[in-house]
C-alpha positions as CSV (number, residue, x, y, z in Angstrom):
1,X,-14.3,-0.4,-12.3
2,X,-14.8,-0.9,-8.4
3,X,-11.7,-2.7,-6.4
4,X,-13.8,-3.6,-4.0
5,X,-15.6,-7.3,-5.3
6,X,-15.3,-10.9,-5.1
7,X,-14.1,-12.8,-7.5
8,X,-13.6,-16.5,-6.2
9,X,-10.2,-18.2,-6.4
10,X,-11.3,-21.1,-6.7
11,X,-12.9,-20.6,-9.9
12,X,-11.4,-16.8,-10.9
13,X,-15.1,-15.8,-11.3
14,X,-16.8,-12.4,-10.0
15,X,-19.7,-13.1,-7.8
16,X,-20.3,-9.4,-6.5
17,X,-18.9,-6.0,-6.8
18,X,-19.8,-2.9,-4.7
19,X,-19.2,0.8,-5.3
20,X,-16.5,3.0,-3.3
21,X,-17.5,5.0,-1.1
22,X,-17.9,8.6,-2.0
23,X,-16.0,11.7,-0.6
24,X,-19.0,13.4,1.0
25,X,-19.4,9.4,2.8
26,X,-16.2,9.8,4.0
27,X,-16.8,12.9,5.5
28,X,-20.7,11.5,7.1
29,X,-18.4,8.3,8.5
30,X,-15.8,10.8,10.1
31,X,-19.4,13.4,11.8
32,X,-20.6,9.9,12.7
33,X,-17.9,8.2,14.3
34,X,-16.6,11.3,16.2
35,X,-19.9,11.9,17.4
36,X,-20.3,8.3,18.4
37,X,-17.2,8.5,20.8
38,X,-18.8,11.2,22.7
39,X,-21.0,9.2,23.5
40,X,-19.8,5.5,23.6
41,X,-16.7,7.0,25.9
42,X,-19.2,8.1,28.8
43,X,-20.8,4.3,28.4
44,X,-20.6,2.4,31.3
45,X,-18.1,-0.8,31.3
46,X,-21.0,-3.4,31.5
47,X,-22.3,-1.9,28.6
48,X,-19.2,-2.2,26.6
49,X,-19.5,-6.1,28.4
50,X,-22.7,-6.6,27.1
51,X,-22.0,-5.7,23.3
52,X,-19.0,-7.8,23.2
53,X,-21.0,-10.5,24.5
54,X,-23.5,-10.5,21.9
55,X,-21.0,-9.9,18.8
56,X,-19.5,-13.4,20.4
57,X,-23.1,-14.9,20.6
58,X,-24.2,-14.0,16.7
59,X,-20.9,-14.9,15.2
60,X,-21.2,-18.5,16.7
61,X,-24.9,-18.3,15.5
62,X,-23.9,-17.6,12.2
63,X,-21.0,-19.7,12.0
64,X,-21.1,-21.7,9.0
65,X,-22.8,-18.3,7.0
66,X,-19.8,-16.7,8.0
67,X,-17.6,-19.4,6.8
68,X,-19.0,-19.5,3.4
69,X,-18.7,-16.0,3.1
70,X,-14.3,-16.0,3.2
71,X,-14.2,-19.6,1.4
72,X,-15.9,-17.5,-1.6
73,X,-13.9,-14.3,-1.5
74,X,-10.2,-15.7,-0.3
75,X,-10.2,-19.2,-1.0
76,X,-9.9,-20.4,2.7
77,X,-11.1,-24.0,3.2
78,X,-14.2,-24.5,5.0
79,X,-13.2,-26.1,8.0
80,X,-10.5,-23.7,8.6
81,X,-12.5,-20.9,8.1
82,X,-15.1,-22.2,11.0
83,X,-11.7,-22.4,13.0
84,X,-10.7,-18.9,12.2
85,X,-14.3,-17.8,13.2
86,X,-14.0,-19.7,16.5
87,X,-10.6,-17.7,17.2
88,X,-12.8,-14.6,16.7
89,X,-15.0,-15.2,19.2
90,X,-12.4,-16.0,21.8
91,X,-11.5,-12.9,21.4
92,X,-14.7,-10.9,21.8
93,X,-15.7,-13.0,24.8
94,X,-11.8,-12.6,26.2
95,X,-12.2,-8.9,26.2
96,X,-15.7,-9.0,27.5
97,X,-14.2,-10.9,30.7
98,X,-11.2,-9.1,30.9
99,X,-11.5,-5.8,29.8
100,X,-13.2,-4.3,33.0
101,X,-9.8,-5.8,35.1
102,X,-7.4,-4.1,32.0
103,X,-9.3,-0.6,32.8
104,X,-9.3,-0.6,36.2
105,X,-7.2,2.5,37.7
106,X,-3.6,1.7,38.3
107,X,-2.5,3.5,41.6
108,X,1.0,4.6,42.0
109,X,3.6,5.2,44.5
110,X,3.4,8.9,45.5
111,X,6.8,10.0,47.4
112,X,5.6,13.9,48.0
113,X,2.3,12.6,49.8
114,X,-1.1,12.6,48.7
115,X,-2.6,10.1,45.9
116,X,-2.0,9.7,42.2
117,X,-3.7,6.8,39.6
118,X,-3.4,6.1,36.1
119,X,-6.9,5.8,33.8
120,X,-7.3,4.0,31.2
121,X,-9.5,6.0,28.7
122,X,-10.1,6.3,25.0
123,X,-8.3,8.6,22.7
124,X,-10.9,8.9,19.8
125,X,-12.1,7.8,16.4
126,X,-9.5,5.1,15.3
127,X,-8.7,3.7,11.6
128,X,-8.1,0.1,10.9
129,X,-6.8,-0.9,7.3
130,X,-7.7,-4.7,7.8
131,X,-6.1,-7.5,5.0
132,X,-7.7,-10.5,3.4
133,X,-5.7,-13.5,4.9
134,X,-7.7,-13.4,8.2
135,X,-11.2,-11.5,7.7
136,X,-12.5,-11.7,10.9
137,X,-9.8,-12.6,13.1
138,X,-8.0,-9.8,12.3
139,X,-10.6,-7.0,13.1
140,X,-11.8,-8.6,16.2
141,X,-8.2,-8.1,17.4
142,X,-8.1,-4.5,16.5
143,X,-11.7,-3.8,17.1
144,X,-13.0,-5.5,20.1
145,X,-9.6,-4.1,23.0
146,X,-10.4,-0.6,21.7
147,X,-14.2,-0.9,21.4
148,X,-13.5,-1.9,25.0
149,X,-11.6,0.8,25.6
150,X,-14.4,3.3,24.6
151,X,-13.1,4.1,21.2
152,X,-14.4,3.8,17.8
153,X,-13.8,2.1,14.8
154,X,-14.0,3.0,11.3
155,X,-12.5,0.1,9.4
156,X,-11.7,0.0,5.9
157,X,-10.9,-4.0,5.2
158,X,-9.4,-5.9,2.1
159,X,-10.7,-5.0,-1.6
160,X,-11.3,-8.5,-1.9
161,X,-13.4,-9.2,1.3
162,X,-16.1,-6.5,0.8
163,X,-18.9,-9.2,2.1
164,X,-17.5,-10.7,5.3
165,X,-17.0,-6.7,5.8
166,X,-20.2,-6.3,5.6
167,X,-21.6,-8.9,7.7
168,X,-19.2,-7.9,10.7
169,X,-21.0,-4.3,10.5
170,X,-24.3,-6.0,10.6
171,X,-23.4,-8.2,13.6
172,X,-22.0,-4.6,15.6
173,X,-25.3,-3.5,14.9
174,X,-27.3,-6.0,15.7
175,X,-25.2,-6.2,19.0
176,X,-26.5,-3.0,20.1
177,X,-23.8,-1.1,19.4
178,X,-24.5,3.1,19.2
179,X,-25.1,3.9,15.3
180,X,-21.1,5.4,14.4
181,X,-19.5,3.4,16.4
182,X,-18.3,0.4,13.8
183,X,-18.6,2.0,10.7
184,X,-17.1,-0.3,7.8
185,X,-15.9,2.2,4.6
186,X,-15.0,0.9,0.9
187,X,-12.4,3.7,0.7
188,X,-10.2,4.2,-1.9
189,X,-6.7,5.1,-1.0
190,X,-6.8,8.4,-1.6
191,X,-10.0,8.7,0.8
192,X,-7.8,6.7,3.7
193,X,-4.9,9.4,3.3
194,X,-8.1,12.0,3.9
195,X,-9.1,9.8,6.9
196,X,-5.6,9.9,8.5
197,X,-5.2,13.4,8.3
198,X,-8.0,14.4,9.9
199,X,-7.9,15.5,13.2
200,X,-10.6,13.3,15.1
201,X,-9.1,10.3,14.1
202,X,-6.1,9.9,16.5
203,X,-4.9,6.7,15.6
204,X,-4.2,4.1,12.9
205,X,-3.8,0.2,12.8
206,X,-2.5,-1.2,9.7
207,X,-1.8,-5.4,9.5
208,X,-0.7,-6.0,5.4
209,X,2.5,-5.4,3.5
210,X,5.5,-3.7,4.3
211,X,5.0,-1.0,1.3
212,X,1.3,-0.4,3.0
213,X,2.6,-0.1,6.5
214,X,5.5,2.2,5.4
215,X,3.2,4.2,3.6
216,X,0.5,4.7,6.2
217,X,2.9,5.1,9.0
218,X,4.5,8.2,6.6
219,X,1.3,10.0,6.5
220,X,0.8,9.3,10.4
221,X,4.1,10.7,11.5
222,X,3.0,13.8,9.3
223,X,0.1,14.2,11.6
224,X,1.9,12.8,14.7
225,X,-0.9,10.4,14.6
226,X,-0.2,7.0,16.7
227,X,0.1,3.7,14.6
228,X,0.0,0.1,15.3
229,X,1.7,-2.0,12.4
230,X,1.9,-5.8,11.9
231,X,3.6,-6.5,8.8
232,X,5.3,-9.2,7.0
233,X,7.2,-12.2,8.5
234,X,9.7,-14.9,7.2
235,X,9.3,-17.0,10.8
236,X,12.3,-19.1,11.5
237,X,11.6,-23.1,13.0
238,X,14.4,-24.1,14.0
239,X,15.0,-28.1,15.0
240,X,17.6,-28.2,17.4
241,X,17.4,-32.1,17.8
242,X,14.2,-33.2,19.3
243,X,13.8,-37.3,19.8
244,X,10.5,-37.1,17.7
245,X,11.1,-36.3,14.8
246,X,7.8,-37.3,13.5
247,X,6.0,-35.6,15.4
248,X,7.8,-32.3,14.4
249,X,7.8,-32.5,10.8
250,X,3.9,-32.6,11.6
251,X,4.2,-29.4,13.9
252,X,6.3,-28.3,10.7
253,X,3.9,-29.4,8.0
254,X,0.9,-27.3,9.7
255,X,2.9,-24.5,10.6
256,X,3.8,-23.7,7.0
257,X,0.9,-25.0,5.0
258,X,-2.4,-23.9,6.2
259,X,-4.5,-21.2,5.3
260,X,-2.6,-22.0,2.1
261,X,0.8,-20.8,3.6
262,X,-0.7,-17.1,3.6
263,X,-0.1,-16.5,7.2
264,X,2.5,-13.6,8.6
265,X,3.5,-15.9,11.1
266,X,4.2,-19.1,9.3
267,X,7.2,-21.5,9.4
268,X,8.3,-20.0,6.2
269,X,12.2,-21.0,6.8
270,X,12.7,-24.5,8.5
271,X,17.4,-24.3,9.9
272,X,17.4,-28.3,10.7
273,X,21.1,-29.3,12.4
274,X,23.0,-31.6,10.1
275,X,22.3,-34.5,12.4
276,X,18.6,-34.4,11.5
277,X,19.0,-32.5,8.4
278,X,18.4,-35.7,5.8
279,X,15.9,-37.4,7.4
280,X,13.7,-34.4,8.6
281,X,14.3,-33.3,4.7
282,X,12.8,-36.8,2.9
283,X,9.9,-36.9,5.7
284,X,8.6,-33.4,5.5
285,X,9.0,-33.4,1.5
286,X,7.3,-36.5,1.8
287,X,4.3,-35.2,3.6
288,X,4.1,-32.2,1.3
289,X,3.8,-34.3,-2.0
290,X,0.7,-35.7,-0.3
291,X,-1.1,-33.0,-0.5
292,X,-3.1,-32.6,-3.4
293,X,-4.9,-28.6,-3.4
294,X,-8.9,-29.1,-3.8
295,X,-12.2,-28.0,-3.3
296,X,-12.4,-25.3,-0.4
297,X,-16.0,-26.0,-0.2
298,X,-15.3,-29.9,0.7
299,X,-15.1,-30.8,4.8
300,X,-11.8,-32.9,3.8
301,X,-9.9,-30.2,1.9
302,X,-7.0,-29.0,3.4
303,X,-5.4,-26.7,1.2
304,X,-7.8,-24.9,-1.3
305,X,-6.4,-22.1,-3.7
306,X,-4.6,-18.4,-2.8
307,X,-6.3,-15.9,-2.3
308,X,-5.8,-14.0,-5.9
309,X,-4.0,-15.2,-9.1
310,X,-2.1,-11.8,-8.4
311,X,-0.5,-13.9,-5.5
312,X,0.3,-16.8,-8.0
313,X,2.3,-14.9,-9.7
314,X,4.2,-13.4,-7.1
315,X,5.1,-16.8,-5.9
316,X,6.2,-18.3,-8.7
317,X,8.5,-15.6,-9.4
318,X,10.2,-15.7,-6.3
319,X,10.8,-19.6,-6.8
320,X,11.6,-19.0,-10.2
321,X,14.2,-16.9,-9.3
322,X,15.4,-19.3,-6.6
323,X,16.2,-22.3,-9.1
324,X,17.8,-20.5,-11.8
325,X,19.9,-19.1,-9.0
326,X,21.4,-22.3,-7.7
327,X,18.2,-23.7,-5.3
328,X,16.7,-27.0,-5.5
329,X,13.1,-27.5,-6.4
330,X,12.1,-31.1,-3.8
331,X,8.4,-30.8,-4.7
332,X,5.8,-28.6,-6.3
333,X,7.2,-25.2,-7.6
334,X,4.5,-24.3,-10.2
335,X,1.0,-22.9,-10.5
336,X,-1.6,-25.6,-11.3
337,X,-3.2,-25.5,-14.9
338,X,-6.9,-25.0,-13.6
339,X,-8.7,-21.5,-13.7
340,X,-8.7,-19.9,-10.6
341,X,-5.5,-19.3,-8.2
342,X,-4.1,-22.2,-7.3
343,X,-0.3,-23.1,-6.5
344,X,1.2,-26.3,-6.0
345,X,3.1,-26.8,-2.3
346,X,6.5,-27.1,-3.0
347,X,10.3,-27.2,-1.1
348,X,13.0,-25.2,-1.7
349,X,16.4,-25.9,-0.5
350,X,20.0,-24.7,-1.6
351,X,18.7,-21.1,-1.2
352,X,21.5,-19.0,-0.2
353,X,22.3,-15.0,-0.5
354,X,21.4,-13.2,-3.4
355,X,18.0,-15.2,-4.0
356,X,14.9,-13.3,-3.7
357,X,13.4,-16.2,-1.4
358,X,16.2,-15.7,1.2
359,X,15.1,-12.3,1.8
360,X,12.0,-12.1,0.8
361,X,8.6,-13.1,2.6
362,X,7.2,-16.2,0.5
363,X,3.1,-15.8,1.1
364,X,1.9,-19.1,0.1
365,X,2.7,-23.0,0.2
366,X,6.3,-22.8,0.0
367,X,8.6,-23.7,2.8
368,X,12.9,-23.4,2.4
369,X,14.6,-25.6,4.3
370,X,18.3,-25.0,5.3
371,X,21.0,-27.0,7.2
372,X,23.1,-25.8,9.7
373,X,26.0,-27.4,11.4
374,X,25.7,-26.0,14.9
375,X,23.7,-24.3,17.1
376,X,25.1,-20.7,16.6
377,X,24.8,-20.8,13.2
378,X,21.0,-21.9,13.3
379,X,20.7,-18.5,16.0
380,X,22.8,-16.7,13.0
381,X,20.2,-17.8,10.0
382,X,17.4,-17.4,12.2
383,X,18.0,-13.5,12.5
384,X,19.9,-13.1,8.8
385,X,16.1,-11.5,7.9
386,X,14.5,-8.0,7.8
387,X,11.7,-9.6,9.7
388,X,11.2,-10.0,13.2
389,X,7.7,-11.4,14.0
390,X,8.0,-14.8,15.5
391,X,10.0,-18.2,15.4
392,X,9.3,-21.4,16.9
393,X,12.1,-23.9,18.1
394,X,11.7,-27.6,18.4
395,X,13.4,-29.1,20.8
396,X,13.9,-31.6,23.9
397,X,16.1,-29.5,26.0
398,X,14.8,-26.9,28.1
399,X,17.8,-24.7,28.7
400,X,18.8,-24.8,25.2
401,X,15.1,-23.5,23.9
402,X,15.5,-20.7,26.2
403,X,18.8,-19.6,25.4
404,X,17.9,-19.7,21.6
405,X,14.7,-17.8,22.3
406,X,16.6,-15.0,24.3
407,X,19.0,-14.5,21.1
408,X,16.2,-14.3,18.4
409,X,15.4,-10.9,17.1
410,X,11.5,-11.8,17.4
411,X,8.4,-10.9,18.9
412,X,7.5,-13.9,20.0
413,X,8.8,-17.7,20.2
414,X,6.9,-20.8,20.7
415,X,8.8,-24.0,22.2
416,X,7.8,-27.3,20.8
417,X,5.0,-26.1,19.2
418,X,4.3,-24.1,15.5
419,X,3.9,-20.3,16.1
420,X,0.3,-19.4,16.8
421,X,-2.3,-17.1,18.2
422,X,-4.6,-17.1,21.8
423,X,-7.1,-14.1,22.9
424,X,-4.4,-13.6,26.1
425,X,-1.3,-13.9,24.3
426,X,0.7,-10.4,22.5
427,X,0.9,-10.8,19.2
428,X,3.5,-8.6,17.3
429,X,7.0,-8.2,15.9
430,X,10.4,-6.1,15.5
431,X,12.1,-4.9,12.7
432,X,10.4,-4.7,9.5
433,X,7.4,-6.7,11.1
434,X,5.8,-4.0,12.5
435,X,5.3,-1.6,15.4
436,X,3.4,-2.3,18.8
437,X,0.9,-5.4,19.9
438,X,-2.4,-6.6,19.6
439,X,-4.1,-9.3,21.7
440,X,-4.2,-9.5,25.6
441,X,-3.8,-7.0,28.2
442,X,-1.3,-5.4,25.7
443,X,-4.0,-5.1,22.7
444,X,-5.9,-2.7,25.5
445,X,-3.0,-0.3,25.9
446,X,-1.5,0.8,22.2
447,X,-4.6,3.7,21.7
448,X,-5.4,4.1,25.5
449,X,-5.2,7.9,27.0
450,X,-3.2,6.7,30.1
451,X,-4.4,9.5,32.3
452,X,-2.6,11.0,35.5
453,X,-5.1,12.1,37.9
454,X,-3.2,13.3,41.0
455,X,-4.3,14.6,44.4
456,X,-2.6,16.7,46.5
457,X,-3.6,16.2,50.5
């Protein structure tokens, strides 16, 4: 039985399935995508420009195609996944822009005489293990810095999201990228440990669990192979008192409820002051028992189903766990009795120590809120997490949102807004969230050969 397919979430049927690749295709990917970086290295920049321009150009040609494709395999509503797609193609055409500025030499301070830059080159065949939540947005952020770069890119994505996989290979090719460059593999696990330990490939980027991430990054270090992980999250938003309260239980609301709640980066755990605590509490659970889950397919939907009933189950163990432990259950808290994967979007509060959903990332529509009684102690519950990704912090006072976001244990913090993403902006974490950064001038440097060339006079 194949694991790479798509069965819909929406209905829990199998539309497609496609075979794994085989080990001698494994090895033809590897000839082809080392032979390509010979090549696609001694490109010139404008080149690399002109590719990155046209993947932009076909994926807003095929926009609503594309769409379709990750409503079907992941359950993301329509109109989300055309936002999604937009994203993506920021990105491309952010890189096409920028990316001959991010390679230019760097010159340096030489104190013995003579001259001395820094290049910016590519390193080799790279390896991206890709997840579901984000089919296209995520590989454009791996793949379009490095194919900049003058790298190349075999990408093994999500079992679940074999034909928006596909698609993205088509589009490299029809961009006129060389043959081996983008080469998309349905590898089996055993065949990505082969992949890592070969010797051409000289760099992986991972974005998925923290088992995944700790398991690729072990087999890396083994062959002092560089890595690139973005892992879980459990993103504090804190309100520290802002006047409108309305309009941050919206910021709130957004933050932790769309794409279903399955984003690393989500408002997972709202810390509220006391002062606020009751009335941002009954507003926010109000909005949340409006929502109703429905058809992804529909313009109006907002929240369709997860992305697997595998995730369903996860979920509701993790609340289960929380209520016959002592939390309170404000809304939802239950998978829906319809076939398919679908979840209802609940509030937890009273979760303390000793819960799994205090430690724990929830991945789907379920947001915790806590009180707190003073500033420090919001700072304190904030960080009380293995995860470090991002936070956001809602707020009215400028000096106290920067002195919050200087003592959170984060990657990033947004200020009166929900935690996000933007072609120019770094996007990655600390602790258990993962290791380096994608996106912006940053997203250019992780698997880039910074070269010394010195002259002597």
């Amino acid at each position: 039985m194949t694991a790479y397919k798509v069965v819909n979430p929406a209905t829990g049927q199998t539309e497609s399935e496609f075979p794994e690749a085989t080990d001698a295709e494994i090895q033809d990917a590897l000839d082809r995508s080392a032979a390509a970086y010979r090549t696609w290295r001694a490109s010139e920049v404008k080149e690399r420009v002109a590719v990155l321009e046209r993947v932009a150009e076909l994926y807003a040609a095929r926009k609503d195609e594309l769409a379709s494709l990750i409503t079907r395999e992941m359950g993301k509503p329509v109109t989300q996944a055309r936002r999604e797609i937009d994203t993506t193609i920021s990105i491309y055409r952010y890189y096409a822009e920028n990316g001959p500025g991010f390679l230019a030499d760097e010159e340096l301070d030489v104190v013995a005489g003579g001259s001395a830059v820094v290049r910016k080159e590519g390193m080799g065949p790279l390896l991206g293990i890709m997840p579901w939540n984000f089919p296209y947005y995520q590989v454009a952020r791996f793949a379009a810095p490095n194919l900049m770069l003058g790298n190349t890119i075999l990408l093994k994505h999500a079992p679940q999201c074999p034909e928006s996989a596909l698609a993205m290979e088509r589009i490299f090719q029809e961009a006129a990228l060389p043959e081996g460059a983008y080469i998309n593999l349905f590898a089996s696990n055993e065949q990505v440990s082969t992949i890592i330990a070969d010797p051409r490939v000289q760099g992986i980027s991972l974005t998925g669990s923290e088992r995944a991430g700790a398991a690729v990054a072990e087999q890396a270090g083994r062959h002092l192979k560089k890595v690139v992980l973005e892992l879980g999250g459990s993103d504090p938003f804190l309100v520290l008192q802002p006047a409108d309260l309305d309009r941050t239980v919206k910021n709130a609301f957004y933050g932790r409820y769309g794409n279903a709640g399955q984003a690393c980066n989500a408002a997972k755990r709202i810390i509220v002051l006391a002062e606020q605590y009751e009335e941002f509490t009954r507003k926010f659970t109000e909005t949340v028992k409006g929502v109703t889950p429905g058809d992804p397919t529909e313009e109006g939907t907002f929240m369709g189903p997860l992305s697997s009933r595998q995730a369903v189950e996860n979920l509701a163990a993790q609340i289960e766990d929380a209520v016959a432990n002592g939390a309170t259950l404000l809304a939802g808290g239950k998978p829906l009795d319809r076939e398919g994967a679908w979840f209802e979007p609940t509030v937890l509060t009273d979760v303390g120590p000793g819960m799994r959903a205090f430690q724990e990332e929830l991945f789907g529509p379920a947001a915790v809120i806590y009180k707190v009684e003073t500033e420090e102690e919001a700072v304190a519950l904030a960080n009380n997490t293995p995860y470090g990704l991002g936070a956001a912090i809602a707020t009215d006072d400028p000096e106290r949102a920067l002195r919050v976001a200087a003592q959170l244990d984060t990657g990033m913090v947004y200020i009166n807004e929900t935690s996000g993403t933007a072609a120019e902006l770094p996007f990655g974490g600390v602790k258990r969230s993962g290791i380096g950064r994608e996106l912006g001038k940053y997203g250019m440097e992780e698997f880039a050969n910074k070269k010394l060339v010195r002259i002597r006079r």
